[in-house]
C-alpha positions in Angstrom: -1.6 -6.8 24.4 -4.1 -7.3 22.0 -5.3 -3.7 20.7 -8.0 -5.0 18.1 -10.0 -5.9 21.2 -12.5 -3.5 20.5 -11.3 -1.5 17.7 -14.3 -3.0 15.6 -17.7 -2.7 16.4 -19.0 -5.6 14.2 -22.6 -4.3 14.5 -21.8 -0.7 13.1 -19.4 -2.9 10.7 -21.9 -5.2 9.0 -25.4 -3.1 9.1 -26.2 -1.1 5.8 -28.9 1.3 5.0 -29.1 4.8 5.3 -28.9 5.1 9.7 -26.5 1.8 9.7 -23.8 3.6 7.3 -24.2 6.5 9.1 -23.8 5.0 12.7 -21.1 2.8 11.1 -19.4 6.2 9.9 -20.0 7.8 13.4 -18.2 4.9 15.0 -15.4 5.4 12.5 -15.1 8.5 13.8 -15.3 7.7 17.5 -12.0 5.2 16.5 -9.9 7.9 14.4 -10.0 10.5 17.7 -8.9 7.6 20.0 -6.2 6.2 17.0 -3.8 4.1 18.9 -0.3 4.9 17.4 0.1 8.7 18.0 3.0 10.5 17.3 4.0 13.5 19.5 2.6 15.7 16.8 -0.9 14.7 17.0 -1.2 15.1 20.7 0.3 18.8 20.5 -2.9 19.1 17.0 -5.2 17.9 19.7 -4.2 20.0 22.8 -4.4 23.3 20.7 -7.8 22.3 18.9 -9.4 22.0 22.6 -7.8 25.2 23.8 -9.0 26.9 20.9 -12.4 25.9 21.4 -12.2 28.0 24.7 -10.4 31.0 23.4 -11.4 34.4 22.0 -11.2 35.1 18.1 -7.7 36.3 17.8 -6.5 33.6 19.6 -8.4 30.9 17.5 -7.3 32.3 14.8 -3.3 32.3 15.3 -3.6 28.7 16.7 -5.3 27.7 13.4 -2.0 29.3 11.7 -0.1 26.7 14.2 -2.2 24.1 13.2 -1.8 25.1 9.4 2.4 25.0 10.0 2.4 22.1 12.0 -0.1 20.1 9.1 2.9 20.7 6.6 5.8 19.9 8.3 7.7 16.5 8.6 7.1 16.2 12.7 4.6 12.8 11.7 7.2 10.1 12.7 6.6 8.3 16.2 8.8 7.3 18.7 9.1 2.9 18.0 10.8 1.3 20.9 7.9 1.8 23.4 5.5 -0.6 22.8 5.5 -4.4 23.1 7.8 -6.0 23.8 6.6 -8.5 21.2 9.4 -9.6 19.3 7.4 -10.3 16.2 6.4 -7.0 16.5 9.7 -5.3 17.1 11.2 -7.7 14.2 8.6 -6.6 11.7 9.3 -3.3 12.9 12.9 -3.4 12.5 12.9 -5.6 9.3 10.1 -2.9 7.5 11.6 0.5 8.8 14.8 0.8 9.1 17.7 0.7 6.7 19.5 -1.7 8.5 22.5 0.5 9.4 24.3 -2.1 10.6 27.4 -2.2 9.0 30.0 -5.3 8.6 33.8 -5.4 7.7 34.1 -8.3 4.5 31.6 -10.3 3.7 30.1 -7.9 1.0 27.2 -9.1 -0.5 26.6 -7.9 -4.2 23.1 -8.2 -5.4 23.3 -10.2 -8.9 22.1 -7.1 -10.6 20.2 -8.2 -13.7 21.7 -5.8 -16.3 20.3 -6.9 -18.8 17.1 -6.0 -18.0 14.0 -6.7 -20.5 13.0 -4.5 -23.5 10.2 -4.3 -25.6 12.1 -5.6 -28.9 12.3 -9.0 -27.2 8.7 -10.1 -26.1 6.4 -12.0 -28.6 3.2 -8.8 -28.7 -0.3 -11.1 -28.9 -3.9 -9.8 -27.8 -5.4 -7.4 -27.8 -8.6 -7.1 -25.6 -11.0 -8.7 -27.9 -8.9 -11.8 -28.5 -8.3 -12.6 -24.9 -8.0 -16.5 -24.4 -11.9 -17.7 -23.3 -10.5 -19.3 -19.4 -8.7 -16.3 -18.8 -11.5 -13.7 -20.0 -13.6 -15.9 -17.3 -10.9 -15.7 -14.6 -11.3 -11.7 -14.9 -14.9 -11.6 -14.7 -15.4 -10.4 -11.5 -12.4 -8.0 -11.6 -14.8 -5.3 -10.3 -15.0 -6.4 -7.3 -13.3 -6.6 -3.8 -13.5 -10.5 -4.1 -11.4 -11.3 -6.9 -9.8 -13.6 -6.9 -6.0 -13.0 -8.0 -4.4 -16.6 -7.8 -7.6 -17.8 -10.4 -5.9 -15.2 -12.9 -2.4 -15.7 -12.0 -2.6 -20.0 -12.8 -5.3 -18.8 -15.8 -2.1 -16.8 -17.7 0.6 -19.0 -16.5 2.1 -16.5 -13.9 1.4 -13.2 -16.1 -1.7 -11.6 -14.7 -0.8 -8.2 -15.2 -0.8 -8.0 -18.6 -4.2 -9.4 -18.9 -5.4 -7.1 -15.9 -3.8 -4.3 -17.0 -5.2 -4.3 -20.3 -8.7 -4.6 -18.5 -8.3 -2.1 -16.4 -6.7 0.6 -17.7 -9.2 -0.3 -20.8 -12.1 0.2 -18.2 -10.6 3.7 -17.1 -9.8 5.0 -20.3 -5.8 5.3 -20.0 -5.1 5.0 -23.6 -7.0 8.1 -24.5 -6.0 10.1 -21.3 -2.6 9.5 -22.9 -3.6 9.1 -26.0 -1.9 6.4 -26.9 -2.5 3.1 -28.9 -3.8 -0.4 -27.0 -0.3 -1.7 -28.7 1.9 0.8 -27.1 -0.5 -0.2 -23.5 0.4 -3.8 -24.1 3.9 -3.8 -24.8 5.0 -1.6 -22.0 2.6 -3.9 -19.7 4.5 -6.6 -21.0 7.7 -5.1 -20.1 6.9 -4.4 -16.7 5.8 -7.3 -16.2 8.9 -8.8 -17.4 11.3 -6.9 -15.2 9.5 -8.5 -12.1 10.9 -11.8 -10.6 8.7 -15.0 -11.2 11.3 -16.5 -8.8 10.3 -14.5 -5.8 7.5 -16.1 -3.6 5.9 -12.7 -3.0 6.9 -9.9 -4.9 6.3 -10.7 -8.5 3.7 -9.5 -11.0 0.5 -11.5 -9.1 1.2 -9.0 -6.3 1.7 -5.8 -8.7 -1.5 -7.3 -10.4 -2.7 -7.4 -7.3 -2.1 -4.1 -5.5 -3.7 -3.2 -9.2 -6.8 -4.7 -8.6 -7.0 -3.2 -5.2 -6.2 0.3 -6.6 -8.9 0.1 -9.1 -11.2 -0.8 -6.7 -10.5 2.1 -4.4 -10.7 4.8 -7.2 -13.8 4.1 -7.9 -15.1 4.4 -4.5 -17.8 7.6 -4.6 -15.8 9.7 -1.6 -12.7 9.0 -3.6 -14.2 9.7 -7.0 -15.2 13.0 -5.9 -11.6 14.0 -4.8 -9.3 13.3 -7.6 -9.0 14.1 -10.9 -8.5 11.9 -14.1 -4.7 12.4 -14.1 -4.7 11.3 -10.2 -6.5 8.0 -11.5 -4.0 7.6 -14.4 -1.1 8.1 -11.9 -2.6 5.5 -9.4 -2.7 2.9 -11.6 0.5 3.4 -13.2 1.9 3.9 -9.9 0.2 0.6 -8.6 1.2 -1.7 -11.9 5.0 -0.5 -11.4 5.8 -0.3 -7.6 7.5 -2.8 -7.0 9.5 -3.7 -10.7 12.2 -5.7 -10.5 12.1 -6.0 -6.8 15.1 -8.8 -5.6 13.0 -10.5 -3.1 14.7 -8.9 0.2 14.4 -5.8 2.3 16.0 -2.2 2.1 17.4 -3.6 5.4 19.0 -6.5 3.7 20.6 -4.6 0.4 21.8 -1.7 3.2 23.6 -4.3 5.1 24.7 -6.4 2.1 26.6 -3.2 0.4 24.6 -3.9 -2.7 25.0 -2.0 -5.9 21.5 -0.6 -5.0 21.7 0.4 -2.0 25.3 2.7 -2.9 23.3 4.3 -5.7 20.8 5.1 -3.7 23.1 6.1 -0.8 20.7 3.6 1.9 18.3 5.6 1.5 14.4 4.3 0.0 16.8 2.1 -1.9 13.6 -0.3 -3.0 11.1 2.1 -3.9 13.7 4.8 -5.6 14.7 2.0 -7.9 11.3 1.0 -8.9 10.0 4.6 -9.5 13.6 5.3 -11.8 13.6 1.8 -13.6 10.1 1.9 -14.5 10.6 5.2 -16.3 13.8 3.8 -17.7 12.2 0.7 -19.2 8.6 3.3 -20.6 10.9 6.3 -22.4 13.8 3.6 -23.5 11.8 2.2 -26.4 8.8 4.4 -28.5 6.9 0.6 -29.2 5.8 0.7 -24.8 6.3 4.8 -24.5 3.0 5.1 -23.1 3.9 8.6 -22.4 5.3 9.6 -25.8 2.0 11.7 -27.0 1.9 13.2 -23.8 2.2 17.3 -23.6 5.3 18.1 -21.5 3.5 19.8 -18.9 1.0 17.4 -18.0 3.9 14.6 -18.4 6.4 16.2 -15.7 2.7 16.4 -13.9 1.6 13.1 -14.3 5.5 11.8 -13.5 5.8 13.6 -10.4 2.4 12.2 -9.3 3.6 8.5 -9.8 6.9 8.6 -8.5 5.7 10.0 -5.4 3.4 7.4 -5.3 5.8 5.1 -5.7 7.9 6.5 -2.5 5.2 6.4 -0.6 5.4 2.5 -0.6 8.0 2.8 1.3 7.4 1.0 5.4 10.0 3.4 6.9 7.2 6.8 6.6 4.3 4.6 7.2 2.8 5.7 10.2 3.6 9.8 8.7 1.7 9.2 5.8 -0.9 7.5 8.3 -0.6 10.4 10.7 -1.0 13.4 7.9 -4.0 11.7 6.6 -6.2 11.5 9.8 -5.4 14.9 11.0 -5.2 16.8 7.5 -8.6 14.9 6.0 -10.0 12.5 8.5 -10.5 15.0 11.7 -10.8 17.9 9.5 -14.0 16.4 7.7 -15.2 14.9 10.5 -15.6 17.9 12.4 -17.4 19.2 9.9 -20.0 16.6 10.1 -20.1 16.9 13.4 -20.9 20.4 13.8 -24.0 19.5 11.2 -22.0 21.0 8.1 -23.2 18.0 6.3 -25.0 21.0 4.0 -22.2 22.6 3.6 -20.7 21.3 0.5 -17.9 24.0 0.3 -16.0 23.1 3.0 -16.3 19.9 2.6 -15.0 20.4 -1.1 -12.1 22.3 -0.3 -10.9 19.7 2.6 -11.1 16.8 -0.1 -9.4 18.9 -3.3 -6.9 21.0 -1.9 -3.9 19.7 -3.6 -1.9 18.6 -0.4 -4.5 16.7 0.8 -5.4 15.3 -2.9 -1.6 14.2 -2.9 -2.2 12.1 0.9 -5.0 10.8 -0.2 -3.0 9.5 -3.1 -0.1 8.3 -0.6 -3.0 6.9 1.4 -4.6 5.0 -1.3 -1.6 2.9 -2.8 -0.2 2.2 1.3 -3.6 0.8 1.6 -3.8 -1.2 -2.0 -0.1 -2.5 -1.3 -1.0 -4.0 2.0 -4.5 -5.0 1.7 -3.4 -9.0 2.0 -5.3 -9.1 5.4 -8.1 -7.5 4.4 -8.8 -10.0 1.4 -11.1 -13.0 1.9 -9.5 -15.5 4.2 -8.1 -18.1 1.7 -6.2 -15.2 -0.1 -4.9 -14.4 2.7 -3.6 -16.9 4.1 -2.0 -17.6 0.7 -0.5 -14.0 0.9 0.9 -14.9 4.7 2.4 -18.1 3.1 3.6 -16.1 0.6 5.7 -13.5 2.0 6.7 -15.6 5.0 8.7 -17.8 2.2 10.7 -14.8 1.1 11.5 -13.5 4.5 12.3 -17.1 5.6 15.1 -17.4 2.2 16.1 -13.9 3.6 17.2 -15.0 6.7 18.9 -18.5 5.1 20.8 -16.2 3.2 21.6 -13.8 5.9 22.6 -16.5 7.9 25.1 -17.8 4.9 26.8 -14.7 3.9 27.6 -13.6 7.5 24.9 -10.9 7.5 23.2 -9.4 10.7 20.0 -11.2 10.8 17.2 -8.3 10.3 14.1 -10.6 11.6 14.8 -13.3 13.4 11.3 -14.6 14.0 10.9 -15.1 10.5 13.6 -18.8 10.6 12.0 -21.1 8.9 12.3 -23.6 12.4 11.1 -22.0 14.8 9.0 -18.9 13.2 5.3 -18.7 14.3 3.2 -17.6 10.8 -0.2 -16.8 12.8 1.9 -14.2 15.1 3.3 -12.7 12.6 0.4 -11.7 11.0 -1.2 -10.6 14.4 1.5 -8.7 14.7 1.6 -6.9 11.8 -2.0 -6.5 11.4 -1.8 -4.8 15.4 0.8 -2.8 14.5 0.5 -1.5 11.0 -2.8 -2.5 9.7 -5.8 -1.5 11.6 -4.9 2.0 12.5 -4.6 2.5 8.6 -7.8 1.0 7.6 -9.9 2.3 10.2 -9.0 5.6 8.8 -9.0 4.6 5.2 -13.0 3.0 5.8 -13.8 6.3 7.7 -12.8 7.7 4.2 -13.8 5.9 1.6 -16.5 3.6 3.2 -15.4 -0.1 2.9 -17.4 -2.2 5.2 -16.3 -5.2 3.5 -12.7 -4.9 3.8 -12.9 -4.4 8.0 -15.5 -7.4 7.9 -12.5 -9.4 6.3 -9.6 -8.0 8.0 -12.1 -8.9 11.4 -12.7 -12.4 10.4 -8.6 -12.8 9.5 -7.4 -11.2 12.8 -9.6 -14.1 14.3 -8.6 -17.1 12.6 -4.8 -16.0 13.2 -5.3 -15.4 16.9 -7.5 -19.0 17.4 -4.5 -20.8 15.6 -2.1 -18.8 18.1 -4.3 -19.8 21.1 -4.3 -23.5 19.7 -0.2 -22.6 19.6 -0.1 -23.7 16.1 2.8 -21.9 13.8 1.2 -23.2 10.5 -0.8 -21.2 8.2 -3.4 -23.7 8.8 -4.7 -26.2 11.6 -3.5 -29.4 11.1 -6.5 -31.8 9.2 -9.0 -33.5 11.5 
């Protein structure tokens, strides 16, 4: 079933100007109160906002306290298992969402844990901004922009883009005197981080943190976004953004949970990725004053500022996607557009309080580094279907190894044989993508993006209806 089919109106999409991004942003809203994946929650939120519109005040009234409990409350997860029978779909499911519970007598796999991981002491400290090599100061020219292209930077540096971007960015939004600390201190801790990421892994190394960067950057300083958070959300973001995935091994929660991995017991199975990114990242900062970014900080606004990263950090994490989706549309997206709807576009106040509250500030924050991780189909087409190449690689050598330990096999689409790229990205964009964009564009107005992720969803569907598996069609 293909659910994109209509889920982008390419006129509203593409025209500009004053009545286009306003009929654009009216069609945004039509798709957020029709969003295909609902969980039970939202259709009980919808029932009681139409019976409230019939009943009298003190009715309305104790139905918005409802709606206030049930807004707070973990009831966002839907019920999986219904939908297509796809099996890409259910595999990517599976493979993203679950812990992989399954257990296995023997065969315990122990991830080679790299104890020894890198410390500021031992990395040469060169550049600073102004003495940037000429090729790579070019590569990083157009870093503003949603075009960008990451794999120019990453060959540029020699596979170490973050430090270079980091510098650039967190130089363009002011991080070192928000934390006041010194451009050294910046660099060296951006040289850690970057060093406790695997250049080995196809996919999750420091061109994708760089990346996810990039795209985080680009969000913040998009005017509807601007206007909600405050410079310590910004400062979290990209600190959030350059460490989320540190030191990641290359496989899934599903596969350490299944593998009995030292991670996944210290983390008892449970958001065993993204708890150990959050913790080593702060391990690797606080170890060493020479890349303490924080060290200057005021312990208030640090246990602030922390709290605000590492729940960023979680928040990466596939198993509470479609909550975090969920929570966003009917705690900002609905709420807002209501309010444009009834013609409060005057009414700056409410408006105000919807965006700043500081539960909604913290979803939008959630909302923000979900989208930046998982942007790859909303890039320009030859990122990605280098980014499809990319993470199909890891999850094939997940499944070879799976396969040689004597470990259940947590996708088994993705085998490198017989595993069909283009419907595994149609698959995953269906399923996790669109929903989340659509609601993130209704935000934060990205026209480009949905032009992108339009023209992407395209190309992978006329190479599945060619039934072609490759990333690309064969040459003429």
């Amino acid at each position: 079933k293909d659910r994109r089919k209509g889920s982008l109106d390419v006129r509203s999409t593409t025209s500009r100007g004053s009545d286009g991004s306003s009929q654009r942003r009216h069609s945004s809203m039509a798709r957020i109160h029709s969003m295909t994946i609902e969980a039970p929650i939202t259709k009980v939120i919808n029932i009681i906002n139409a019976a409230q519109e019939s009943s009298p005040m003190p009715v309305a009234e104790a139905l918005d306290r409802v709606l206030e409990i049930l807004r707070t409350t973990e009831l966002y997860s839907p019920q999986l298992g219904t939908k297509d029978e796809d099996p890409h779909t259910s595999d990517l499911v599976g493979g993203l969402m679950t812990d992989g519970l399954r257990r296995l007598s023997g065969n315990e796999y122990i991830l080679s844990a790299k104890q020894t991981h890198q410390v500021a002491g031992s990395l040469i400290s060169p550049i600073s901004l102004n003495d940037i090599p000429p090729q790579i100061t070019q590569a990083m020219e157009n870093e503003e922009h949603w075009d960008f292209d990451i794999f120019e930077l990453e060959a540029a540096t020699l596979k170490r883009p973050l430090v270079y971007l980091g510098l650039k960015i967190f130089a363009r939004f002011g991080i070192c005197e928000f934390l006041n600390c010194s451009e050294s201190t910046l660099r060296s801790w951006l040289q850690v981080i970057e060093a406790n990421y695997h250049s080995s892994n196809s996919y999750h190394n420091s061109t994708h943190s760089a990346d996810v960067l990039h795209a985080t950057a680009y969000f913040l300083s998009k005017e509807r976004v601007k206007q909600t958070l405050d410079p310590i959300d910004e400062v979290a973001a990209l600190i959030a953004a350059t460490v989320h995935d540190v030191d990641h091994p290359g496989r899934t929660n599903s596969f350490l949970c299944n593998a009995g991995s030292e991670l996944a017991i210290l983390y008892n199975d449970t958001a065993v990725l993204e708890s150990h990114h959050a913790a080593l990242a702060f391990q690797l900062t606080t170890r060493d004053d020479k890349c303490n970014i924080f060290k200057n900080m005021e312990r208030n606004e640090y246990r602030t500022l922390r709290q605000a990263i590492i729940d960023m950090v979680l928040a990466t994490e596939m198993t509470k996607h479609f909550e975090h989706v969920n929570k966003f549309v009917n705690s900002i997206n609905k709420p807002l557009a209501a309010l444009e709807e009834n013609g409060n576009n005057g009414d700056g106040e409410s408006i105000k309080t919807v965006l700043t509250s500081p539960e909604n500030r913290i979803l939008i924050k959630r909302m923000l580094i979900k989208c930046a991780d998982i942007s790859n189909p909303c890039r320009p087409i030859e990122q990605c279907i280098e980014w499809a190449g990319r993470i199909s690689e890891e999850y094939f050598a997940q499944t070879d190894e799976e396969k040689r330990q004597g470990l259940p096999v947590v996708m088994p689409v993705f085998d490198r044989n017989t595993c069909s790229i283009p419907k595994s990205q149609i698959s995953f964009i269906d399923y996790f993508i669109t929903d989340m964009f659509d609601a993130w564009d209704a935000f934060a107005d990205l026209p480009n993006l949905m032009q992108h992720l339009d023209n992407n969803f395209k190309y992978w569907k006329g190479l599945d209806e060619r039934k072609l598996r490759s990333l690309r069609p064969p040459p003429e």
